[in-house]
FIMAR-236068 format. One record per residue (C-alpha): residue in one letter; y, x, z; residue number from 1. Coordinates in Angstrom, 2 decimals. Layout:
FIMAR-236068
REC;aa;north;east;up;i
REC;A;Y;X;Z;NUM
...
This chain:
FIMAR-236068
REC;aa;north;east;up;i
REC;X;9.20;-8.55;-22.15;1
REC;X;12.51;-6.70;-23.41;2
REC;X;12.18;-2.99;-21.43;3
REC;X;15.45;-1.41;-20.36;4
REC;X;16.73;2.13;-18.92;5
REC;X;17.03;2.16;-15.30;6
REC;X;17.54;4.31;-12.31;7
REC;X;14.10;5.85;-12.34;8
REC;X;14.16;6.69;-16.19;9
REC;X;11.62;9.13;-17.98;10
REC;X;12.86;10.44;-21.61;11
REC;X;11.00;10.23;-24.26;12
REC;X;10.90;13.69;-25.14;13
REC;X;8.28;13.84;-22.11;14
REC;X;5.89;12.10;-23.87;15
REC;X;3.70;14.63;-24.92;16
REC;X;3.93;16.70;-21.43;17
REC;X;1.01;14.67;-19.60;18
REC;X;-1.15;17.75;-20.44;19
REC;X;0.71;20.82;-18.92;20
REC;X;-1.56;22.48;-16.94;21
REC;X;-0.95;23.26;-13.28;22
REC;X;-2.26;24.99;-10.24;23
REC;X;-5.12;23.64;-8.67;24
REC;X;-3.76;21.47;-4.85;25
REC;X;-2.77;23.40;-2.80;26
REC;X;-4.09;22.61;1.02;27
REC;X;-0.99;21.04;3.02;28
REC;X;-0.70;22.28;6.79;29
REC;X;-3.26;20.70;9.14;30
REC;X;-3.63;16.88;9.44;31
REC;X;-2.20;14.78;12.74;32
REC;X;-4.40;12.14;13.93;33
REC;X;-3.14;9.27;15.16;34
REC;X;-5.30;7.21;16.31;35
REC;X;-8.97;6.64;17.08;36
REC;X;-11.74;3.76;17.58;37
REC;X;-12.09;2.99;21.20;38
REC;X;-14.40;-0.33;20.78;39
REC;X;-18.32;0.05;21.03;40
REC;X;-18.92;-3.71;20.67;41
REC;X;-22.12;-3.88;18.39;42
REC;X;-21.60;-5.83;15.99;43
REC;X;-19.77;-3.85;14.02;44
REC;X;-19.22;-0.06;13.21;45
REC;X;-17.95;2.69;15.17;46
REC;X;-15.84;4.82;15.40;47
REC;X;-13.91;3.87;12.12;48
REC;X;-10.39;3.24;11.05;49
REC;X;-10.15;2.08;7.91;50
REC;X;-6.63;0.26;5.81;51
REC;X;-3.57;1.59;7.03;52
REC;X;0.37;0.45;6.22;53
REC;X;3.08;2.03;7.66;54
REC;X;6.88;1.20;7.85;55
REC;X;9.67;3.58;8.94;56
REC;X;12.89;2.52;10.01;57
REC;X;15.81;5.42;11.12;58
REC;X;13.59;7.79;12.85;59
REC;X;10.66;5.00;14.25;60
REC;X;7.92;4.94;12.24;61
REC;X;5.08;2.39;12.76;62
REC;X;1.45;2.55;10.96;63
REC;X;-1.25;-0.39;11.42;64
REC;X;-4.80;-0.12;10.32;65
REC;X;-8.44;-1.92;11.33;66
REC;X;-10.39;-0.59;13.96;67
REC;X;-14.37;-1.31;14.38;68
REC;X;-15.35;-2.31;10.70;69
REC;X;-17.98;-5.06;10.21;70
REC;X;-19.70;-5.08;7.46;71
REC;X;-19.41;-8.03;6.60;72
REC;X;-15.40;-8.41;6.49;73
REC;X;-12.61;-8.03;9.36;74
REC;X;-12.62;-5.39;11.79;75
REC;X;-12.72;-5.45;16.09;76
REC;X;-9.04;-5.11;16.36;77
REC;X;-5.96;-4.14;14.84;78
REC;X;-4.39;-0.71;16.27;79
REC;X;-0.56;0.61;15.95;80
REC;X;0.66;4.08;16.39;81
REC;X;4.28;4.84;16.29;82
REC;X;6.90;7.67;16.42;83
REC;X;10.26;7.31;17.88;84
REC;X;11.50;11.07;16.82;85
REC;X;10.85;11.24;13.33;86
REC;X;7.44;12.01;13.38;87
REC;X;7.21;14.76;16.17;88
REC;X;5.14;12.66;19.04;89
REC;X;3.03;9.52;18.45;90
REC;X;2.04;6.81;20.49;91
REC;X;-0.88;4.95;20.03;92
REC;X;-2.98;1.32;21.00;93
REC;X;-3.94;-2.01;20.00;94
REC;X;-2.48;-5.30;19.68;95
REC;X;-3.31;-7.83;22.30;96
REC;X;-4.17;-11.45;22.06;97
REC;X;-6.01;-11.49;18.63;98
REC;X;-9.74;-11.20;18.63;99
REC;X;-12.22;-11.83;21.46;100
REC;X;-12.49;-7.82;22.16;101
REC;X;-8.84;-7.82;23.29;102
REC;X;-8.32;-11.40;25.04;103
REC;X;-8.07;-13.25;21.68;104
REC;X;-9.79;-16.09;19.94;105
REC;X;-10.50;-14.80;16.93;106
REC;X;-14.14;-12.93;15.56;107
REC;X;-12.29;-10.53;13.88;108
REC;X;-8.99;-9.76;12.58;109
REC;X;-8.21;-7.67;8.98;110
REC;X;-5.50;-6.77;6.38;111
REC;X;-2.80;-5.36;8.06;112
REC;X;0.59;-4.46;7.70;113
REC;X;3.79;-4.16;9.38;114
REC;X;7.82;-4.35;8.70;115
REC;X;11.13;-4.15;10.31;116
REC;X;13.91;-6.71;11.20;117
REC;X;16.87;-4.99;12.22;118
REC;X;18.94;-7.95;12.33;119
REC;X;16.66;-9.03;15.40;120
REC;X;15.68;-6.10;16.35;121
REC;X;11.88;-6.71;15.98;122
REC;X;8.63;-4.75;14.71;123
REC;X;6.24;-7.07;13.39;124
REC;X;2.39;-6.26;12.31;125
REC;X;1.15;-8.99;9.68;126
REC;X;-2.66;-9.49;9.93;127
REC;X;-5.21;-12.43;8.98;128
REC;X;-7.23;-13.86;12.35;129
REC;X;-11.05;-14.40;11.19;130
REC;X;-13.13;-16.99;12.90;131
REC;X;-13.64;-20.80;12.51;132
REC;X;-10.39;-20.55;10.39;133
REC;X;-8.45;-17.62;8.37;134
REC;X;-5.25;-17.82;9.87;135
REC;X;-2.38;-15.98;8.78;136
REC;X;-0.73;-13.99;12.50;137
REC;X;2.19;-12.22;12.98;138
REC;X;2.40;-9.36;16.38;139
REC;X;6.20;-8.75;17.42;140
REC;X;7.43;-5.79;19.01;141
REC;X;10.84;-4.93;20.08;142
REC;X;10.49;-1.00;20.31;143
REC;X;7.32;-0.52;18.08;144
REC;X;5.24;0.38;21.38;145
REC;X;4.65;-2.90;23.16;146
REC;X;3.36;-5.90;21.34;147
REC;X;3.22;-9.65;22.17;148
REC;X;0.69;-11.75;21.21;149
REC;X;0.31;-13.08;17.56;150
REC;X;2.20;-16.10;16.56;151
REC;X;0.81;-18.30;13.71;152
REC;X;2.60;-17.93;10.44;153
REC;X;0.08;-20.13;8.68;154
REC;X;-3.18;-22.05;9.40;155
REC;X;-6.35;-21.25;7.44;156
REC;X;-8.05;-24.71;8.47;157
REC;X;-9.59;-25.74;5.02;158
REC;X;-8.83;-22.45;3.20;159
REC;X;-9.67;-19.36;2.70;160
REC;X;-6.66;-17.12;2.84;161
REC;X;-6.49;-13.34;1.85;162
REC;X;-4.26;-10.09;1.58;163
REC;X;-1.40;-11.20;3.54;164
REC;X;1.94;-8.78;3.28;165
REC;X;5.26;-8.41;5.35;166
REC;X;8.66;-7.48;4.44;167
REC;X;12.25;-7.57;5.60;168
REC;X;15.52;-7.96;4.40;169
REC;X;17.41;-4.96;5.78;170
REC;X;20.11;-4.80;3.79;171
REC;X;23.49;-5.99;6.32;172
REC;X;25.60;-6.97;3.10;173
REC;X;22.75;-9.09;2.01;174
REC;X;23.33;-12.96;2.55;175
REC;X;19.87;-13.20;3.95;176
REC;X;19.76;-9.64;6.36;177
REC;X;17.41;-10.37;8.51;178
REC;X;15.02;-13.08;6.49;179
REC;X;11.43;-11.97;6.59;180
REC;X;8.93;-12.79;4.27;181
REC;X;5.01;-12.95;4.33;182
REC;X;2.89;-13.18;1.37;183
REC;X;-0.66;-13.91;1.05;184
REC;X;-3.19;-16.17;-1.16;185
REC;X;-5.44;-18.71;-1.15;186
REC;X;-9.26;-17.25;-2.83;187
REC;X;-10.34;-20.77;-2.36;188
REC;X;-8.33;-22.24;-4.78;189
REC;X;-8.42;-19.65;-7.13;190
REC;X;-6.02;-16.89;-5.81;191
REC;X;-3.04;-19.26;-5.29;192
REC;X;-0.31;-17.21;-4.36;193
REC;X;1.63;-18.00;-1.10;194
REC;X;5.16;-17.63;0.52;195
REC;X;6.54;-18.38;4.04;196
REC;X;9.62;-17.28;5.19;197
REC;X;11.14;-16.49;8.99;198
REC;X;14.87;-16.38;9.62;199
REC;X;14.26;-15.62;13.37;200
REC;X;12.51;-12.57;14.05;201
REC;X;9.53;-13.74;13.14;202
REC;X;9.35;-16.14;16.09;203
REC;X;9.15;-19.09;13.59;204
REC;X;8.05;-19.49;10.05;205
REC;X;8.41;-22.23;7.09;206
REC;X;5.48;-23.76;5.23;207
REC;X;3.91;-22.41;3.07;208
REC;X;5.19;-22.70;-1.05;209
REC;X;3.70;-21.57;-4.01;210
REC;X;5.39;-19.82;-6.99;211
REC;X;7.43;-22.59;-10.07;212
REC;X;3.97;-21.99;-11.97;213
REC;X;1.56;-21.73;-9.57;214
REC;X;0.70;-18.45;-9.92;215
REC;X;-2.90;-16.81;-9.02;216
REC;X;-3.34;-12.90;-8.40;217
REC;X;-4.32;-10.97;-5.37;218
REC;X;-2.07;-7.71;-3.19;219
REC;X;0.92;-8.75;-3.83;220
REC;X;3.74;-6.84;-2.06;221
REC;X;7.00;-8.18;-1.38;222
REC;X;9.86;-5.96;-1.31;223
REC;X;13.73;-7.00;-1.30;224
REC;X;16.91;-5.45;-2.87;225
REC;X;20.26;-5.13;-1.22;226
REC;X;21.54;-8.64;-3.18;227
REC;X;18.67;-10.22;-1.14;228
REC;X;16.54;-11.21;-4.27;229
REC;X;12.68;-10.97;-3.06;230
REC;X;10.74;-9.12;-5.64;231
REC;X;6.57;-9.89;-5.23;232
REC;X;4.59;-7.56;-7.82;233
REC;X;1.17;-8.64;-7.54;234
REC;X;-2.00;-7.93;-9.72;235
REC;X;-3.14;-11.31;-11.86;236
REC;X;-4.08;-10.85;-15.32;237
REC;X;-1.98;-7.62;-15.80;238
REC;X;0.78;-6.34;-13.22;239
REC;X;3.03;-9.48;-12.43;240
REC;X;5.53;-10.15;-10.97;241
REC;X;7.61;-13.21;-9.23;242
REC;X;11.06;-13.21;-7.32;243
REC;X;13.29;-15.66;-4.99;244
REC;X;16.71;-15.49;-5.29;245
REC;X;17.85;-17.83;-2.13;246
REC;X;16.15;-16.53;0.51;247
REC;X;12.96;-17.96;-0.26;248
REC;X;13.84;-21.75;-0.45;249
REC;X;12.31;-21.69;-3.60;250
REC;X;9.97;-18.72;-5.87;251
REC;X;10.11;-18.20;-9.68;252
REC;X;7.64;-18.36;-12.03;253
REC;X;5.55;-15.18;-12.74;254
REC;X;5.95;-12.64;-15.35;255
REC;X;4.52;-9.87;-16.64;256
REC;X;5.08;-6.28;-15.59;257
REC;X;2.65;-4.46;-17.76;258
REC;X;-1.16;-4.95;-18.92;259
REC;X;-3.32;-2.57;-16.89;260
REC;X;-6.44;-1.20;-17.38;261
REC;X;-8.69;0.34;-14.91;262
REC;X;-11.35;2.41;-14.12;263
REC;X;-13.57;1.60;-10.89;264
REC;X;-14.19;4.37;-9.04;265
REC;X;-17.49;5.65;-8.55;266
REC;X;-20.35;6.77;-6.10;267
REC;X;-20.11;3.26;-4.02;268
REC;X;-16.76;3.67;-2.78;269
REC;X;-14.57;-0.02;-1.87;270
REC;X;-11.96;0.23;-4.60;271
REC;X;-10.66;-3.43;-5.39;272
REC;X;-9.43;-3.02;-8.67;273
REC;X;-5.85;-2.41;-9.34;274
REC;X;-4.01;-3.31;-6.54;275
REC;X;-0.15;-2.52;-6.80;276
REC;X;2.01;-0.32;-4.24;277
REC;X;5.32;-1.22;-4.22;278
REC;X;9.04;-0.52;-2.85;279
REC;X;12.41;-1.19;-3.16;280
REC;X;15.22;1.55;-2.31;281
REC;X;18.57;0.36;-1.18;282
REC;X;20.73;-0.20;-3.27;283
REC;X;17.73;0.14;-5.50;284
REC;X;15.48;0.32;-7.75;285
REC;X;12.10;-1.37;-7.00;286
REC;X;9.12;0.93;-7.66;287
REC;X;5.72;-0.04;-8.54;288
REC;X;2.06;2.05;-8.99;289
REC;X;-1.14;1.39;-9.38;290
REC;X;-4.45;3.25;-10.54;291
REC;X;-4.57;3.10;-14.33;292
REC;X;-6.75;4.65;-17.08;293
REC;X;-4.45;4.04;-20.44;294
REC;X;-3.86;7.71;-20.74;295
REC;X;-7.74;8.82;-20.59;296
REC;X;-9.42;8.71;-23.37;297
REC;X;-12.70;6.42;-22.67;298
REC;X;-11.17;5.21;-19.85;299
REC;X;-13.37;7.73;-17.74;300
REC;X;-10.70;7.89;-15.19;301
REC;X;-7.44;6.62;-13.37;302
REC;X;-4.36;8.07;-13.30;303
REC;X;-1.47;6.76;-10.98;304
REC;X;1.38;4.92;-13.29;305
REC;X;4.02;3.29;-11.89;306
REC;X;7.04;1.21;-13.58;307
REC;X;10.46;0.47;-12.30;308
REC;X;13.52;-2.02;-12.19;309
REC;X;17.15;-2.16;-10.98;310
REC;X;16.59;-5.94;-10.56;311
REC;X;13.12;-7.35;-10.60;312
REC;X;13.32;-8.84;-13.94;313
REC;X;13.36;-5.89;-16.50;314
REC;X;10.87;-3.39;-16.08;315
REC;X;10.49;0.50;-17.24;316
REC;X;7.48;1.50;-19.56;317
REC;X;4.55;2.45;-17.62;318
REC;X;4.96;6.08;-16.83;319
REC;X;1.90;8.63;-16.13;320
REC;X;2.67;10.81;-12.66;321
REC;X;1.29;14.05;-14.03;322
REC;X;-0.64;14.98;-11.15;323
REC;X;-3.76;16.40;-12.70;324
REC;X;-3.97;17.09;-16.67;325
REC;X;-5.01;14.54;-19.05;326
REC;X;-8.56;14.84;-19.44;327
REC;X;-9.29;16.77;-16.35;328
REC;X;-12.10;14.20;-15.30;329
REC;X;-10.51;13.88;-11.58;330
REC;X;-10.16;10.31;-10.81;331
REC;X;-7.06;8.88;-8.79;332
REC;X;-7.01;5.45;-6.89;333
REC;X;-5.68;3.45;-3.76;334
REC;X;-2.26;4.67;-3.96;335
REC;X;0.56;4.22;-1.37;336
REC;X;3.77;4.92;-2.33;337
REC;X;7.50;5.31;-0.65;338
REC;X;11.25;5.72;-1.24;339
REC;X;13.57;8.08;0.72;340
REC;X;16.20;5.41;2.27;341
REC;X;19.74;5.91;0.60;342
REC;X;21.96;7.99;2.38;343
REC;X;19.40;9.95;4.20;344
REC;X;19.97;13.13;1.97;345
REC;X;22.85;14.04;0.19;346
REC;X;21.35;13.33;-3.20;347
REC;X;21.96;10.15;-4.97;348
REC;X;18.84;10.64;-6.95;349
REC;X;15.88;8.29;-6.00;350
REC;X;13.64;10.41;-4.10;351
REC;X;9.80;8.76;-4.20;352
REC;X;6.68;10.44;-2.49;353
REC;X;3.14;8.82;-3.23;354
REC;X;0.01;9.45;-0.95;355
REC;X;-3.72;8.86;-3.02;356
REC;X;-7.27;9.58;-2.56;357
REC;X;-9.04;11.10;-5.62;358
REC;X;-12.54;12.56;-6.71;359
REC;X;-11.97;15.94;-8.64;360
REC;X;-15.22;14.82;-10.40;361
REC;X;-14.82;11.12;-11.65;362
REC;X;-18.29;11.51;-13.03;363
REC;X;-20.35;11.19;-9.75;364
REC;X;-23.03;9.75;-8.10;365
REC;X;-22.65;8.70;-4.10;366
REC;X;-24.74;11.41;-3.36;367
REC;X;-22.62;13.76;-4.84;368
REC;X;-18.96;12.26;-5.11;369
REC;X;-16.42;14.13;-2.73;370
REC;X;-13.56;12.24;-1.77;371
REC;X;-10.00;14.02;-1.14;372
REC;X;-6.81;12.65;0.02;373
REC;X;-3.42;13.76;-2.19;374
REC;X;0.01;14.02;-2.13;375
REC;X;3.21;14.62;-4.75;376
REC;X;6.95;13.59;-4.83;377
REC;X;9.98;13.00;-6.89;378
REC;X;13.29;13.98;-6.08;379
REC;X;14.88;13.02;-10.03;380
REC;X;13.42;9.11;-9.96;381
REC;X;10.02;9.86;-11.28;382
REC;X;11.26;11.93;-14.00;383
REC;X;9.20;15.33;-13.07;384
REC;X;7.09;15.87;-9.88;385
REC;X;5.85;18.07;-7.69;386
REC;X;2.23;20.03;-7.84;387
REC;X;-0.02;18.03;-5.75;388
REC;X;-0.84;19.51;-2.00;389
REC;X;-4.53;18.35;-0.55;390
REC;X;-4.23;16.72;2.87;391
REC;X;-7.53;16.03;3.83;392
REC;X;-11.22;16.24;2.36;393
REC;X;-13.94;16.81;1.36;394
REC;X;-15.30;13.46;2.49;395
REC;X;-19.31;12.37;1.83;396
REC;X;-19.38;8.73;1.16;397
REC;X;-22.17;8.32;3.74;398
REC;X;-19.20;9.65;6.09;399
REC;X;-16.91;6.26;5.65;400
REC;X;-17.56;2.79;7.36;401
REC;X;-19.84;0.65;5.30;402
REC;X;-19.27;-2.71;3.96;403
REC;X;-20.73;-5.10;1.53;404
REC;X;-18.21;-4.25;-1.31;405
REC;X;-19.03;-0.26;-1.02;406
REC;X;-17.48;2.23;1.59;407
REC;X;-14.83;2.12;3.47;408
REC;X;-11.41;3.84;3.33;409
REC;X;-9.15;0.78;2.77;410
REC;X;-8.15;-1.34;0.21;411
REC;X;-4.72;0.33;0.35;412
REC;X;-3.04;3.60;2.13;413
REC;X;0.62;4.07;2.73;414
REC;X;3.17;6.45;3.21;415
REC;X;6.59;6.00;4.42;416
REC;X;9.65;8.39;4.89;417
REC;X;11.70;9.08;7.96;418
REC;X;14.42;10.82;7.52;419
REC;X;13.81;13.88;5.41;420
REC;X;10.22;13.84;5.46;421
REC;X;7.55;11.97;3.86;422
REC;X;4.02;10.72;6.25;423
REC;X;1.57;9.61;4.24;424
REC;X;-1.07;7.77;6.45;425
REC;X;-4.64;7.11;5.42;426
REC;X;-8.18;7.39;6.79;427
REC;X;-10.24;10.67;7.01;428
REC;X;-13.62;11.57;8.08;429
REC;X;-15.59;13.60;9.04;430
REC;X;-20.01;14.12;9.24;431
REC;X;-21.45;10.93;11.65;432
REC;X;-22.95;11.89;14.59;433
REC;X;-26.15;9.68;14.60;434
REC;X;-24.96;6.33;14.10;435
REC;X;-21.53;6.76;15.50;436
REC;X;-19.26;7.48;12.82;437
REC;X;-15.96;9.76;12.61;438
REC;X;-13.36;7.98;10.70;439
REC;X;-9.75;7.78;12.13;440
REC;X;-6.37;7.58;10.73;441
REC;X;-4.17;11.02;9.92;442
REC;X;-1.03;11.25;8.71;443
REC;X;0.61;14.87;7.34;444
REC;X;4.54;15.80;7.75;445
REC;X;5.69;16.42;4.12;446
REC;X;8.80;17.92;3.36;447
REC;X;9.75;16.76;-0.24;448
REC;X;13.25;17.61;-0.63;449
REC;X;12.45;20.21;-3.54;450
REC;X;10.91;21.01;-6.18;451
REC;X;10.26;24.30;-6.95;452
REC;X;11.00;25.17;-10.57;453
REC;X;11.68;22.36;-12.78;454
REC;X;8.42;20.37;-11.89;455
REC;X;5.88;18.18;-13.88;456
REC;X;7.42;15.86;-16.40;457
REC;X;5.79;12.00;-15.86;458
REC;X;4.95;11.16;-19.69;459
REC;X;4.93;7.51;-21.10;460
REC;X;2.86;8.68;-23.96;461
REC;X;0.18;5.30;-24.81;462
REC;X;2.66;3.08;-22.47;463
REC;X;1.33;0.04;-24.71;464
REC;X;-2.07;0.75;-26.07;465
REC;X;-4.00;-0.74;-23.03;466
REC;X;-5.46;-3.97;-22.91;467
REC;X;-4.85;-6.90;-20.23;468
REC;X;-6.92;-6.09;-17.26;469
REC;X;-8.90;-9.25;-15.83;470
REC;X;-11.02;-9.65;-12.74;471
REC;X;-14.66;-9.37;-12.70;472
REC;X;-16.26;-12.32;-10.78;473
REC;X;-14.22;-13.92;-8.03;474
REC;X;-11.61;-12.71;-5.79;475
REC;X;-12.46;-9.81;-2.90;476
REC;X;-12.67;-11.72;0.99;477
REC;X;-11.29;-9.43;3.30;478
């Protein structure tokens, strides 16, 4: 695929500068929680919070996350908590109407996440309903604080549908403002990617239609530019990609972003391979990361990488975010990242902020592995970045909700700005007390206006010595 220049551009006299050496995190200012499991139904674990998205919109902000694991797959409910000022206050609860612990029908309900319509005026929480069927729900809200029950985007009678994902148009000169669009797949016939699209508030949605070449992958993330073309990274056998360009009447065939190769995490922790984080700034570009090893030698450990575009098409080199040395052995994964909305700031400059959990030792046994929770920005486009701040951790793995593919933080975090500052939201823990655990969801107030000094230069160094990355085995259930 022909690479181009964009917005978020690294030079390529940084391509040596992955190394420079840099303080060791400093400790941000105390956590926030935000929410916390009230369920004691048996049958799964308490108290944990585990998956969290957020969206922010103006100065509302609205983060979604599993509460009660099972092991098994699926949590008790699905909880919310919101700020209306900018992060100040938050408000928190659980949607209604979705599994049999809050006057549902569903078992169990997982994979969360939530977007804004602002043509309609409505806050809507994407998760999958797990019982006799995996059905694909949508919760609307009108203020971010009171939620209806969920209406059925698509049946899972017959199928067994996974990692569903929620975006907006928001864009008022795009031709399709207000069009929202879920994405999920199909594991049971191989990963088959699916689109349905709502030009109501989510009240309504169309069937469901697969991509011109049928594409397979898993986490895909749709964002949308201010033209209204949908952009869907996704991981498949590298980083792909796939786009609609008439308000998802119809979807392209995939392409290729960039081969990845990866490094699972160790000490037991639930890490599903190299799922993408993506966003799209208005007017643009669309950014994406993911955990990647091309830059460590043996592949002994990820780094975060991300990759850009002014149009969904042509893509940047895969860029290294310098957050820890090459070679320093600490191990980066399940990233969330964000763009500051134009116009927020007086810079034109893409601002980006990205939220991680990490092991300073990537060499570690689950004994022994302590699990942190990072943070660094942008202000230049990803060009240089700030020294990374610790917001939470040292976490045991014997501290995080337990589940058949390895402990539990999520198999994504996410952080979102509002107005000037960045929240990155995620899951933190602390010692069980018996069998009851301690694992709720946090979010820090980040100022990331500045950097001070010139900052870290990204490097690009090895952009195209890594192989394709495949799956191992099937595709993860929820």
């Amino acid at each position: 695929m022909r690479r181009v220049a964009v917005v978020i551009a690294v030079s390529a006299a940084f391509a040596m500068a992955g190394g420079i050496l840099q303080a060791a995190p400093a400790l941000a200012g105390p956590p926030i929680q935000i929410s916390s499991d009230p369920y004691t139904n048996p049958s799964s674990q308490h108290e944990t919070q585990v998956e969290p998205d957020s969206f922010a919109f103006g100065s509302t902000i609205v983060a979604t996350f599993q509460s009660g694991r099972f092991f098994d797959g699926g949590a008790s409910n699905i909880g919310w908590a919101a700020s209306t000022d900018a992060g100040n206050s938050w408000t928190h609860g659980f949607l209604p109407g979705t599994t049999v612990f809050a006057g549902g029908p569903y078992a169990r309900i997982s994979d969360p996440s939530v977007a804004f319509d602002p043509k309609h005026h409505i806050w809507m929480i994407s998760s999958l309903g797990l019982g006799s069927t995996n059905d694909v729900l949508v919760s609307r809200s009108s203020d971010g604080l009171n939620w209806g029950n969920p209406v059925l985007v698509a049946n899972g009678s017959g199928h067994f549908y996974d990692k569903n994902w929620t975006a907006c148009d928001t864009a008022q000169s795009s031709p399709f403002f207000g069009n929202c669009y879920t994405e999920w797949d199909d594991a049971g016939q191989g990963g088959l990617l699916l689109m349905s699209t709502s030009i109501d508030g989510g009240l309504t949605w169309g069937p469901p239609k697969h991509t011109a070449n049928n594409a397979t992958g898993i986490g895909g993330q749709p964002v949308v530019l201010v033209s209204g073309k949908v952009v869907v990274p996704y991981r498949g056998g590298g980083m792909n990609v796939f786009s609609s360009n008439d308000g998802g009447a119809s979807w392209s065939a995939s392409s290729l972003i960039a081969s990845v190769s990866y490094h699972a995490p160790a000490g037991g922790i639930r890490a599903p391979g190299p799922l993408p984080t993506a966003e799209a700034r208005t007017p643009g570009p669309v950014v994406v990361a993911w955990p990647d090893c091309r830059f460590e030698s043996g592949c002994t450990a990820n780094d975060i990488v991300f990759s850009a575009s002014t149009n969904g098409t042509n893509w940047t080199a895969v860029s290294r975010i310098p957050i820890d040395p090459v070679g320093s052995g600490v191990d980066h994964f399940l990233p969330g990242i964000a763009l500051q909305p134009a116009g927020t700031t007086p810079s034109t400059a893409t601002h980006i902020a990205l939220g991680y959990y990490y092991y300073p030792v990537s060499n570690c046994a689950p004994a022994t592995c302590q699990l942190d929770v990072g943070f660094v920005f942008s202000i230049n486009g990803g060009a240089t970045w700030s020294a990374p701040q610790q917001l939470a951790g040292p976490m045991q793995m014997s501290w995080l909700a337990n589940t058949n593919q390895g402990r539990m933080v999520g198999d994504y975090m996410s952080t979102s700005y509002s107005l000037n500052n960045a929240f990155p939201v995620y899951a933190s823990a602390i010692q069980p007390t018996g069998s009851v655990f301690h694992e709720a969801m946090f979010t820090n107030q980040q100022p990331a206006l500045r950097l001070d000094g010139a900052g870290i230069p990204a490097s690009s160094a090895g952009a195209h010595r890594a192989t394709g990355w495949r799956s191992q085995g099937s595709l993860t259930a929820n």
